[in-house]
N, C-alpha and C positions, 0 to 999 in steps of 0.2 A: 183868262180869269177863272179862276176856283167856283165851282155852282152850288147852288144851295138845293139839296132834295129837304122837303118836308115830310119827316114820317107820320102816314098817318095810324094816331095810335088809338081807332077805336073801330070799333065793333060788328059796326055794322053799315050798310049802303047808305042809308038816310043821312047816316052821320058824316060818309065820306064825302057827298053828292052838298051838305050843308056847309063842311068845311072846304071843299076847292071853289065852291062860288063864291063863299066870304072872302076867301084869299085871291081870286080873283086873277088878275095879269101881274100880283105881285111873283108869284111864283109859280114855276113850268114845270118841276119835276117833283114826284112824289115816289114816295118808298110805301112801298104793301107788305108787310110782313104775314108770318106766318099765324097770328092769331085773326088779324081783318081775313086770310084769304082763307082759313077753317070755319070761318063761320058764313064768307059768301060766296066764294067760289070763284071762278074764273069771272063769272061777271063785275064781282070788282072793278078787275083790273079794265074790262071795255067802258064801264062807266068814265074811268078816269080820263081811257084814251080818245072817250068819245068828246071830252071836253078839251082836248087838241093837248091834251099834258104830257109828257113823260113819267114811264113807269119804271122805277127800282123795287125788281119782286126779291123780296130778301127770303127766301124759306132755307137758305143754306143745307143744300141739296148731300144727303151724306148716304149712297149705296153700291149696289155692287155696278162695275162700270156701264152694263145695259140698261139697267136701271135707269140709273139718271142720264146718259143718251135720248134714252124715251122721253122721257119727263122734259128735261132741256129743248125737244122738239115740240111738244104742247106746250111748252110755254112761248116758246119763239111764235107759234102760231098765233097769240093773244097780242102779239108786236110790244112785247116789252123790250126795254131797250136796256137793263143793267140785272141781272140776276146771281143769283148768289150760291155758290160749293164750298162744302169743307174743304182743307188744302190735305186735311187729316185724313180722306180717304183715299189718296195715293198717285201715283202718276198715270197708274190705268184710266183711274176715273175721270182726273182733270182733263185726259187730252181725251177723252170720250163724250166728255161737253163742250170742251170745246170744238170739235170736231162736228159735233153736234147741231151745234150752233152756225158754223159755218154753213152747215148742208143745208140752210133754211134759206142761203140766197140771202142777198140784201135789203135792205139795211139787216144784218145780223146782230142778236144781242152781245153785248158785251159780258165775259165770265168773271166775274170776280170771286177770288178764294177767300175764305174766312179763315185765319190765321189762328187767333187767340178772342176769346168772346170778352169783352170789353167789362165782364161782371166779375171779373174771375182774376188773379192778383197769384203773387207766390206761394199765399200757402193751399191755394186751390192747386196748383202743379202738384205740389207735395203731398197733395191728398191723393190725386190719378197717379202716382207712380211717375212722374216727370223730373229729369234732373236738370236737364236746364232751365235757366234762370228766365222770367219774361223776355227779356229781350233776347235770347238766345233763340228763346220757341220760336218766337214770332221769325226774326232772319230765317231759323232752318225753312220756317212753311213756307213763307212767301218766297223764298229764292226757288225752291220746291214745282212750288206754284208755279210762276214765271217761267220756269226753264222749261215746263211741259204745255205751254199754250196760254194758260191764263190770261186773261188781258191787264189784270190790277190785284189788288188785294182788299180786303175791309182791315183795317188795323186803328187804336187806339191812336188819340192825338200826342200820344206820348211815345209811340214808335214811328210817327212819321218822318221825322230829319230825318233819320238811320234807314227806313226802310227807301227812302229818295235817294241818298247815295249809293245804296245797295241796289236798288233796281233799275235806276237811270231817270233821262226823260222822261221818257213815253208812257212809263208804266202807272196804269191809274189808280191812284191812293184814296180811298173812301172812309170817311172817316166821319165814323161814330162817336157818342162820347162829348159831343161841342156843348158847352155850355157859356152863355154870355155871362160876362163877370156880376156876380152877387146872384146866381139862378141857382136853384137848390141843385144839386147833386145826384140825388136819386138812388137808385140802384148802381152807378155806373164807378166803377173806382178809379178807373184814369181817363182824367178830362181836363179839356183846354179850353181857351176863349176860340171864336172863332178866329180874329186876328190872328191869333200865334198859329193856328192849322196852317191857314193862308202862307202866314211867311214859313212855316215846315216843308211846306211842298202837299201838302194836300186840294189834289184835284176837285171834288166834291164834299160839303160838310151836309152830314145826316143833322137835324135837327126837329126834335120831334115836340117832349112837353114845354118849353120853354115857350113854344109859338101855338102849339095846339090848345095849350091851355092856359094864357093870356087874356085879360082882360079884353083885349084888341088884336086878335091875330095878326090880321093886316099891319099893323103897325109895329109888332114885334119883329114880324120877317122883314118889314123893309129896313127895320135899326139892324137886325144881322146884317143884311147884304151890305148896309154902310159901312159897317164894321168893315166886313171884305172886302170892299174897295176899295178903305182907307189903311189897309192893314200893312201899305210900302212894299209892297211886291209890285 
């Protein structure tokens, strides 16, 4: 069955240590992105793990292949369990975290490539000099990805069919972008209900303001995960 990570989208310890107690046993895995982990640092993420949770560190890791080597090894140290590389910085660097990653012994983290950033639509291509079209970019990277290590890819709920036929089984699809039907939008231009991920072949749904900023968090994520387990897969 498809999991549900909760991104937490704020700021700081207080806030993260006040949100995973209110959420409680409803939910096991959480994503730390790159603005919670600039402003607290690796302790973050022990906070999180200290409360027996899984951690998705998303800082989508983009430089030269030693580089993020290094980095992919401190972060494996912190025992996160799904972290995150451009697919856009090459085959050097993908199989140097993943590689990376391996050398840390087990349980090792999982590499996920970020594909195409979920904010960003055709005429942002057309603004960076790109001539293929969204769903082009995205196949090129994540095939990319995949064929040098990667274990999955982050992609929009709007390339997931295509990117599950395209990379098989196994390959883990993480998907950003979920929004339960009637939930504002946001910044995000391609989004789905969480149902429809589910039956696309998405392995984990990211879900962030929808549940963090709920009247009732608790009760928001446990209507997603209904959603997911009614969703006929």
């Amino acid at each position: 069955m498809s999991e549900l990570i909760v991104a937490l989208d704020v700021s700081s310890a207080a806030a993260v240590e006040q949100a995973v107690d209110a959420l409680g046993d409803a939910v096991s895995f959480y994503k730390i992105g790159l603005e919670l982990f600039s402003a607290e640092g690796p302790a973050v993420v022990r906070a999180v793990k200290s409360r027996g949770k899984r951690v998705f560190l998303d800082l989508k890791l983009h430089d030269i292949p030693r580089t993020v080597e290094r980095a992919v090894k401190s972060c494996a140290a912190l025992g996160v369990d799904l972290m995150t590389i451009h697919a856009a910085g090459g085959k050097a660097m993908i199989r140097a975290a993943k590689d990376a990653a391996l050398g840390c012994g087990s349980p090792a983290p999982k590499i996920l490539a970020v594909t195409l950033l979920t904010s960003l639509d055709q005429s942002d291509l057309s603004d960076l000099g790109v001539a293929r079209t969204v769903p082009e970019q995205v196949r090129a990277l994540g095939a990319l990805a995949c064929e040098n290590g990667a274990d999955g890819i982050v992609c929009s709920p709007m390339e997931v069919a295509a990117m599950r036929k395209l990379l098989g089984p196994d390959a883990l699809l993480v998907t950003p972008g979920v929004r339960p039907a009637g939930a504002a939008v946001g910044d995000q231009k391609r989004v789905a209900t969480p149902g429809q991920a589910v039956r696309d072949g998405s392995t984990h749904l990211v879900v962030g303001r929808p549940i963090m900023q709920a009247p009732d968090p608790r009760a928001a994520a446990l209507a997603i995960l209904d959603e997911m387990r009614n969703s006929g897969v």
